[in-house]
NULUMLUM-180096 format. One line per 3 residues: number of its first residue (from 1); their letters; for each residue y, z, x of N, C-alpha, C, CB. Coordinates in pm, whole numbers, always signed. Glycine has a CB too. Layout:
NUM	a	Y,Z,X,Y,Z,X,Y,Z,X,Y,Z,X ~ ... .
***
This chain:
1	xxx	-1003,+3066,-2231,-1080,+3001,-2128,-1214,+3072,-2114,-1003,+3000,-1995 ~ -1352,+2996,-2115,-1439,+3077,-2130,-1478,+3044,-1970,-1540,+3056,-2259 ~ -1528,+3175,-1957,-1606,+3183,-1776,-1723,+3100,-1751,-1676,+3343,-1731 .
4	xxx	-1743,+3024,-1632,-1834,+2985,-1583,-1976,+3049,-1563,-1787,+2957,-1500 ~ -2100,+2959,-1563,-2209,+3061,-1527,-2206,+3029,-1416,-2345,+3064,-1584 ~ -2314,+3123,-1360,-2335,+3116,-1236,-2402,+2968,-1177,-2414,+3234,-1212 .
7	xxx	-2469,+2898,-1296,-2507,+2797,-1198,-2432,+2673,-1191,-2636,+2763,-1218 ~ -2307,+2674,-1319,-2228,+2609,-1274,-2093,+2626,-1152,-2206,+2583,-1374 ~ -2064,+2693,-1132,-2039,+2750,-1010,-2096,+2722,-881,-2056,+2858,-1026 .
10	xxx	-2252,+2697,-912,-2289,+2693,-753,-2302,+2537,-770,-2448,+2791,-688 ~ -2357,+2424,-850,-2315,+2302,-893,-2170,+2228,-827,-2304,+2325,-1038 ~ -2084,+2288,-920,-1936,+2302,-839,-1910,+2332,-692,-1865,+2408,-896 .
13	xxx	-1959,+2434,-653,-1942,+2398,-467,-2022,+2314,-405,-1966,+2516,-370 ~ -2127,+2270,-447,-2208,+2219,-352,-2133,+2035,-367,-2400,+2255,-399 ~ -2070,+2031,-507,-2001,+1943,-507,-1921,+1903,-437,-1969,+1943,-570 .
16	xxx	-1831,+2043,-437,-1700,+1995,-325,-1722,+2037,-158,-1539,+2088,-379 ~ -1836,+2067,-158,-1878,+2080,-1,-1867,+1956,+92,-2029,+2122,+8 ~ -1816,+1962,+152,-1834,+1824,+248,-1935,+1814,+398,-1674,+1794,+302 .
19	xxx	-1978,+1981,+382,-2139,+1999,+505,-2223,+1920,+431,-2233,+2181,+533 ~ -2238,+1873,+309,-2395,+1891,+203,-2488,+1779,+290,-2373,+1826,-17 ~ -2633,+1807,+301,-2681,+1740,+412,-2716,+1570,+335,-2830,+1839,+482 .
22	xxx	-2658,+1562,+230,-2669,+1454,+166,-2495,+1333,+232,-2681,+1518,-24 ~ -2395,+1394,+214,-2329,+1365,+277,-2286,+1331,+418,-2304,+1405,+242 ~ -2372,+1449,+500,-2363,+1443,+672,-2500,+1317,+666,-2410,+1644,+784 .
25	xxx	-2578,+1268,+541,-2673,+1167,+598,-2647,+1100,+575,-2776,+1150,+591 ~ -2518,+1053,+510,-2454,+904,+465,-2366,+913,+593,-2357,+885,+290 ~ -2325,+979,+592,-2193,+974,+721,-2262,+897,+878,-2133,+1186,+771 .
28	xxx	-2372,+983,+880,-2431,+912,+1035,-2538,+800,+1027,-2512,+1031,+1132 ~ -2588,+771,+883,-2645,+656,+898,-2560,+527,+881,-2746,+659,+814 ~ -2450,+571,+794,-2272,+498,+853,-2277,+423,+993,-2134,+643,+890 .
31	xxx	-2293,+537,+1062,-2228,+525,+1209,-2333,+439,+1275,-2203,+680,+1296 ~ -2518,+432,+1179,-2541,+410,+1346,-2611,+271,+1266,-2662,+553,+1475 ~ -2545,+251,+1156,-2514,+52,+1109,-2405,+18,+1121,-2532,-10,+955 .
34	xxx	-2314,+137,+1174,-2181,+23,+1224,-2146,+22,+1363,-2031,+56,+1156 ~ -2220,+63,+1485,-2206,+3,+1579,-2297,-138,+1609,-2216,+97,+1659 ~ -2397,-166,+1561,-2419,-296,+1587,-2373,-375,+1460,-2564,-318,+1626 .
37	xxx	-2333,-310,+1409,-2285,-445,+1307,-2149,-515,+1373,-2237,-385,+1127 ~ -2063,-411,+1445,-1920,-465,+1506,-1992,-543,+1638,-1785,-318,+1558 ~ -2089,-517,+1747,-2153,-575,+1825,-2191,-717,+1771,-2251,-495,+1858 .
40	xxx	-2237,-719,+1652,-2308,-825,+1618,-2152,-974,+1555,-2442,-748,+1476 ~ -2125,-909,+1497,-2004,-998,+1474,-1898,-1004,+1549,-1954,-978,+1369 ~ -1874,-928,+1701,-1813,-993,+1812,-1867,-1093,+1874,-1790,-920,+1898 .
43	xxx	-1989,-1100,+1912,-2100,-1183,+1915,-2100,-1344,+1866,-2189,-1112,+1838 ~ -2076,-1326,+1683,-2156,-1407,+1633,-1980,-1505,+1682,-2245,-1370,+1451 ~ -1859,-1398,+1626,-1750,-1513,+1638,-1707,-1583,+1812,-1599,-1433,+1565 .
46	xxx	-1741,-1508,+1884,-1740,-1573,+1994,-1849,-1672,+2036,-1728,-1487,+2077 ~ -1923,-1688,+1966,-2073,-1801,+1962,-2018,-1876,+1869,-2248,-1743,+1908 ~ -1896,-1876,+1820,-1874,-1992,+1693,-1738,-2037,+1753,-1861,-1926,+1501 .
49	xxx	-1698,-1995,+1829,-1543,-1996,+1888,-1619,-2109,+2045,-1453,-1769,+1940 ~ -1686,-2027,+2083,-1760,-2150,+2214,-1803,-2228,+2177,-1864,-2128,+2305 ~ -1900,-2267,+2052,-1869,-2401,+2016,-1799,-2477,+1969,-1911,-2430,+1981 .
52	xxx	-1719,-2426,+1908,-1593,-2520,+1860,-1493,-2584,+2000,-1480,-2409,+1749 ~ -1464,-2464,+2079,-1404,-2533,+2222,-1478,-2578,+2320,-1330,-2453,+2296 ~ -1588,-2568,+2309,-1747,-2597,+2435,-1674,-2469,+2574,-1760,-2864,+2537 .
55	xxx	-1682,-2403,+2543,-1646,-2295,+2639,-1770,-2231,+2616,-1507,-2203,+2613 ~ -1749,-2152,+2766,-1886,-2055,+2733,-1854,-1880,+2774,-2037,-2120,+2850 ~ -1727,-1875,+2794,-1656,-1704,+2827,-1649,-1692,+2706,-1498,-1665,+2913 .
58	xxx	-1615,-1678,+2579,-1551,-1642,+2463,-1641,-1538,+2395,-1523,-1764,+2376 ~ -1836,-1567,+2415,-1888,-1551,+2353,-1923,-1367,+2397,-1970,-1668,+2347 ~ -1895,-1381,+2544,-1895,-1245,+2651,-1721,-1129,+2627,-1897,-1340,+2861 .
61	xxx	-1640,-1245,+2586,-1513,-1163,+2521,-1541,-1126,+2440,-1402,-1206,+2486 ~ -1545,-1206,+2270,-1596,-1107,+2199,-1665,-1017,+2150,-1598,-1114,+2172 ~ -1810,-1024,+2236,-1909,-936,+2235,-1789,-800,+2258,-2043,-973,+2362 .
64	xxx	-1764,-823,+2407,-1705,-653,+2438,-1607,-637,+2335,-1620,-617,+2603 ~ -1561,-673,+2276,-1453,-696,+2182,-1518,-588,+2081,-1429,-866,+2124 ~ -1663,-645,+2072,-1723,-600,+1949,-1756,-442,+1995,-1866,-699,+1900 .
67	xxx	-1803,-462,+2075,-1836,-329,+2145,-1743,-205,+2132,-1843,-355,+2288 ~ -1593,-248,+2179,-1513,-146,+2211,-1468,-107,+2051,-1390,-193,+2323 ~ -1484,-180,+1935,-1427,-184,+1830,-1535,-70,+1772,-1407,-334,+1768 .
70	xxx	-1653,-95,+1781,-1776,-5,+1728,-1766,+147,+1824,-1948,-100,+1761 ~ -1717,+112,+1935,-1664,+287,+1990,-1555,+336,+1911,-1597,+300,+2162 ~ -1432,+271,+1920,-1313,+323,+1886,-1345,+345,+1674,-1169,+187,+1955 .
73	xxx	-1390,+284,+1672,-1458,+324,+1519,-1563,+498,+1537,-1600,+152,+1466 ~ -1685,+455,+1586,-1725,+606,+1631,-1635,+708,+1662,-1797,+606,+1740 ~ -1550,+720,+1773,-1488,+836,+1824,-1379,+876,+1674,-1397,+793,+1993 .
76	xxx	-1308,+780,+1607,-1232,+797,+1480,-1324,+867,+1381,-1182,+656,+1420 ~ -1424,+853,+1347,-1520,+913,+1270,-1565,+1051,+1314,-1626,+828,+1265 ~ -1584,+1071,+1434,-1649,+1201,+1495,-1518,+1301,+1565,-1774,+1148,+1630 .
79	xxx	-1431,+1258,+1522,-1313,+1340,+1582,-1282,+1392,+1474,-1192,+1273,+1654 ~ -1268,+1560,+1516,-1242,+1631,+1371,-1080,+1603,+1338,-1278,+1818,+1378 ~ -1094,+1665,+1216,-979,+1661,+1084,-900,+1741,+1186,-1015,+1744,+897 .
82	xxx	-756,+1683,+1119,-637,+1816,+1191,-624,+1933,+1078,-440,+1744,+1221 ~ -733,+1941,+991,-749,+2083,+926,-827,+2138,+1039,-830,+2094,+768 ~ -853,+2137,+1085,-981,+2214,+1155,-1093,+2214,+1096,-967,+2348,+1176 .
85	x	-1125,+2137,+1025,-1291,+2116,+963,-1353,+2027,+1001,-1315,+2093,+828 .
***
């Protein structure tokens, strides 16, 4: 087995790092296109659900619908690992 150099080695951790600020910038630009995206498609199906029944509450249900779905998504994401990392 021949030894690693040193710069593959440091290659290799930065790989398996999961701080790398390339990763923590996918992770939160994640987060902050998926709370209005769940906002937006509670929204859009309760605006397609009130017109199909001519109701006009559905569109205010699923909004919060959408809402609480884009929290409970956030807090799942930002709640640490049961490693402790």
């Amino acid at each position: 087995m021949r030894p690693q150099s040193s710069r593959a080695r440091e290659v290799s951790a930065v790989a398996r790092s999961d701080n790398s600020w390339q990763r923590q910038l996918g992770k939160y630009l994640g987060l902050a296109f998926m709370m209005p995206c769940c906002t937006f498609v509670g929204y859009v199906m309760g605006h397609y659900l009130d017109k199909a029944f001519g109701t006009h509450i559905l569109t205010l249900i699923f909004l919060l619908f959408g809402i609480a779905a884009g929290f409970v998504e956030l807090f799942r994401e930002l709640k640490p690992d049961d490693d402790g990392k």
